[in-house]
C-alpha positions in Angstrom: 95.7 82.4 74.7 93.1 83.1 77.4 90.4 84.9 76.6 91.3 88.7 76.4 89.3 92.4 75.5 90.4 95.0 73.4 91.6 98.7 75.1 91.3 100.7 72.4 92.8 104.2 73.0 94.2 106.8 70.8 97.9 106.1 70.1 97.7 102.6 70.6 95.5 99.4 71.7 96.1 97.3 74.7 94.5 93.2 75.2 94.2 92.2 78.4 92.3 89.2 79.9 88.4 89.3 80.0 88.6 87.9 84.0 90.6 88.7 87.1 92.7 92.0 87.7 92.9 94.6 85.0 95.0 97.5 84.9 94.1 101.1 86.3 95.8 104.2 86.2 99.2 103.3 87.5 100.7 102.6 84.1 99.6 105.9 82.6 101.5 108.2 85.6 104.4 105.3 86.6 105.6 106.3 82.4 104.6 110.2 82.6 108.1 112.1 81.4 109.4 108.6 80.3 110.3 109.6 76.5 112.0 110.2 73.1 114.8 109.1 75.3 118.2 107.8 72.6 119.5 104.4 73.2 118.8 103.7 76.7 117.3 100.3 78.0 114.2 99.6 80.3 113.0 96.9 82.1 109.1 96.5 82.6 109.2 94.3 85.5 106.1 91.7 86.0 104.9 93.1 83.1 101.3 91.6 82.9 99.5 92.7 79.7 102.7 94.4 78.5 101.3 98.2 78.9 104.1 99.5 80.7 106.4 97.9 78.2 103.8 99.0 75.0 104.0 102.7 76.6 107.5 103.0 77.1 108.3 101.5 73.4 106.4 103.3 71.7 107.4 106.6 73.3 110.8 105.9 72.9 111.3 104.2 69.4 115.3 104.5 69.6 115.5 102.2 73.1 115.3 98.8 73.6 112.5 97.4 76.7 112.6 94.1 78.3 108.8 93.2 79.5 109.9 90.7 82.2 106.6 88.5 83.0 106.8 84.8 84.8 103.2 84.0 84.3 103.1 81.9 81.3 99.2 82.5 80.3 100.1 86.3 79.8 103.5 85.6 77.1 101.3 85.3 74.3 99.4 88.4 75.3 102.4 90.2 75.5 103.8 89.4 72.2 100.3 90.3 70.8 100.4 94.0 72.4 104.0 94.2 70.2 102.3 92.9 67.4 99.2 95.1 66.8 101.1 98.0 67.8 104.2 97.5 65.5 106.8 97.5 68.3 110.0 96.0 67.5 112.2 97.6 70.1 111.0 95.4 72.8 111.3 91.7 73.8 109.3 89.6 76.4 111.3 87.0 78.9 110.2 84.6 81.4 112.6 85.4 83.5 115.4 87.9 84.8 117.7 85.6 84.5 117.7 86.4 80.4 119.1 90.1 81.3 122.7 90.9 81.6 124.6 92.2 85.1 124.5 96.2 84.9 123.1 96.4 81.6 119.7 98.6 82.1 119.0 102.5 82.8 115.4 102.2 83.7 113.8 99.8 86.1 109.7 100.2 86.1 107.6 97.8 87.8 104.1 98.8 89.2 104.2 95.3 91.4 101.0 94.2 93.8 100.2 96.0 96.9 98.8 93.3 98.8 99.9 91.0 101.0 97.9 87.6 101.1 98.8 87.1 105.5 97.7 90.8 105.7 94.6 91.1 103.5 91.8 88.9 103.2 90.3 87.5 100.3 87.0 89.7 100.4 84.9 91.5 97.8 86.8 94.4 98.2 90.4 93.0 97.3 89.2 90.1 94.9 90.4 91.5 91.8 93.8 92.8 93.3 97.0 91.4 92.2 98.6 89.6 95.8 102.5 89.3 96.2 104.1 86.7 95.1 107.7 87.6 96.3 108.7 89.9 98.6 109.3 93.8 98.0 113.1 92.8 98.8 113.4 90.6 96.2 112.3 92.9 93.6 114.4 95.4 94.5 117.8 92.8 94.9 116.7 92.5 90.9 116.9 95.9 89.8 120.2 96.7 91.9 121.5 93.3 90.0 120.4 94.7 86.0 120.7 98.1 86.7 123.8 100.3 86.0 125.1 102.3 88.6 123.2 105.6 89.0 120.7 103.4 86.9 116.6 104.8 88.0 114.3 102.3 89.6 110.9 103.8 90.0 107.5 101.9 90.8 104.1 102.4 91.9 104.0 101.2 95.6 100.6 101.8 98.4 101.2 104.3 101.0 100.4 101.8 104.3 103.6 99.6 102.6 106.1 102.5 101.5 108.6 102.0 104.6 109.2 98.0 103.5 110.1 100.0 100.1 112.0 102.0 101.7 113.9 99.8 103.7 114.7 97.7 101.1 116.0 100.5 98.8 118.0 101.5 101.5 119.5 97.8 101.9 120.7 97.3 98.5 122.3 101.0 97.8 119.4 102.7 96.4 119.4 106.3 97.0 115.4 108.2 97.3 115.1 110.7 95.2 111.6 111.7 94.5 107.8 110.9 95.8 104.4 112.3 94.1 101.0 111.2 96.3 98.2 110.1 93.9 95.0 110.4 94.8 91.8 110.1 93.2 90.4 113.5 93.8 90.9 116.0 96.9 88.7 114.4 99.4 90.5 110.9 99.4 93.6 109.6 100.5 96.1 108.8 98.7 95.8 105.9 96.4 99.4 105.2 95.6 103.1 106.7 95.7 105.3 107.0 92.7 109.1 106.0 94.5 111.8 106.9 92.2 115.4 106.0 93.3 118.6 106.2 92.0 121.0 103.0 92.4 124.8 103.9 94.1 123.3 107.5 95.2 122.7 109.5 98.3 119.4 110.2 99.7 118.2 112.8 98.2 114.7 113.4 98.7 112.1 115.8 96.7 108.4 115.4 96.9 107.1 116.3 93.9 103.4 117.9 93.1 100.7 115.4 93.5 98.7 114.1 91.1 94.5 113.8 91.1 93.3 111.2 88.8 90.1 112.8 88.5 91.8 115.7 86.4 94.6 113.1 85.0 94.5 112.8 81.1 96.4 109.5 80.6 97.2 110.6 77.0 99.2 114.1 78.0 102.5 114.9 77.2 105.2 113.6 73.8 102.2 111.5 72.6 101.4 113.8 69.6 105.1 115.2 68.7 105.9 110.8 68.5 103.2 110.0 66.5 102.0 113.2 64.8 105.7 114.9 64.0 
C-alpha cells in the first residue's frame, strides 16, 4: 500500500495517501440527508480513499455500497477504510463492469473538475484531481446501473455545470435540485451539488446554499446511528 495518514474524526477514521490530492469538503455535503435509508443500493463512483463509500455505509447499515475505483494503488486503501471502521455492507470493484444493468438507487460521484487541455499544471492546480474521462461518460454509467427514477447526484464546478447538464439531458436524466457552495459570503461559489433523477422531467429547485465556513461536517443522523 502506498504510504497513507490517518483522518481521525469522531464517528469514524479515514486513510488516505500522505502525497498528491486529498479530499476537502465535498464528501461531507455530496452525503448530507443520505441516511438510515432500508435496503437500497449506492454506488460511490471513483471512489478514491473510500470516504464517500465509508460515509454512506456507515449511515445506512441496512444498504449495500459499491465504492467503484480503477486506480489500483488506492484498492487496498479502500478495503482498509472498511476494515478499521467495521463496514460489511460495502464492497470495492475495479470496474463498473462488476454491477448489474438497473440494479442501483443512488449514484454519488464527486468526480475531478479539471480539465488537463483547459488548465495548466501550475501551483495553483497541482494537487487537483484532472479528468480522466469525459463528464459524458460518467453519466452513460449511472443511466446504465441505475433504476429508472434511480438519483444520480455529484459534486461538479460552476465554470463546467452546462457539460453536466448537457449530458444529463442526453441520456434521460431529469434536473431536480442545485445548492451553490461557497466558502464564506464574499467568495464565489466553490462547487454545485447537481441532483438528477433518471427517466424524469426537468424539474428544477434550487435549494439554500451552503457556507463551509459555518458547515459542521459531522451534523445530522450521526448521533441517533451510532449513539441510539
Amino acid at each position: 500500500m502506498v504510504d497513507v495518514v490517518l483522518n481521525d474524526f469522531e464517528y469514524f477514521k479515514i486513510y488516505q495517501p500522505k502525497s498528491g490530492y486529498h479530499f476537502s469538503s465535498e464528501p461531507f455535503v455530496l452525503t448530507c440527508n443520505f441516511e438510515l435509508y432500508k435496503s437500497k443500493v449506492f454506488v460511490d463512483f471513483g471512489s478514491g480513499c473510500g470516504v464517500i463509500a465509508v460515509i454512506l455505509a456507515l449511515k445506512n447499515p441496512h444498504s449495500f455500497i459499491y465504492a467503484i475505483e480503477r486506480n489500483k494503488d488506492y484498492l487496498e486503501i479502500i478495503d482498509t477504510n472498511f476494515k478499521v471502521n467495521g463496514i460489511k455492507n460495502a464492497k470495492v470493484v475495479e470496474s463498473e463492469a462488476d454491477i448489474p444493468t438497473n440494479s442501483v438507487d443512488f449514484f454519488l460521484s464527486n468526480p475531478p473538475y479539471f480539465v488537463s487541455e483547459r488548465h495548466r499544471v501550475s501551483l495553483k492546480y497541482k494537487l487537483e484531481k484532472f479528468e480522466a474521462e469525459p463528464v459524458g461518460s460518467l453519466v452513460g454509467v449511472a443511466k446504465r446501473v441505475l433504476l429508472n427514477k434511480g438519483t444520480f447526484k455529484v459534486t461538479f464546478h460552476p465554470t463546467r455545470v452546462l457539460e453536466l447538464i448537457e449530458a444529463l439531458k442526453l441520456n434521460n436524466f431529469g434536473l431536480k435540485t442545485v445548492i451553490p457552495v461557497y466558502g464564506n459570503l464574499r467568495k464565489d461559489a466553490s462547487f454545485l451539488v447537481v441532483e438528477s433523477k433518471l427517466a424524469t422531467h426537468d424539474f428544477v429547485v434550487f435549494k439554500p446554499p451552503v457556507f463551509l465556513d459555518k458547515f459542521n461536517p459531522l451534523d445530522g443522523c450521526w448521533k441517533e446511528v451510532f449513539e441510539k
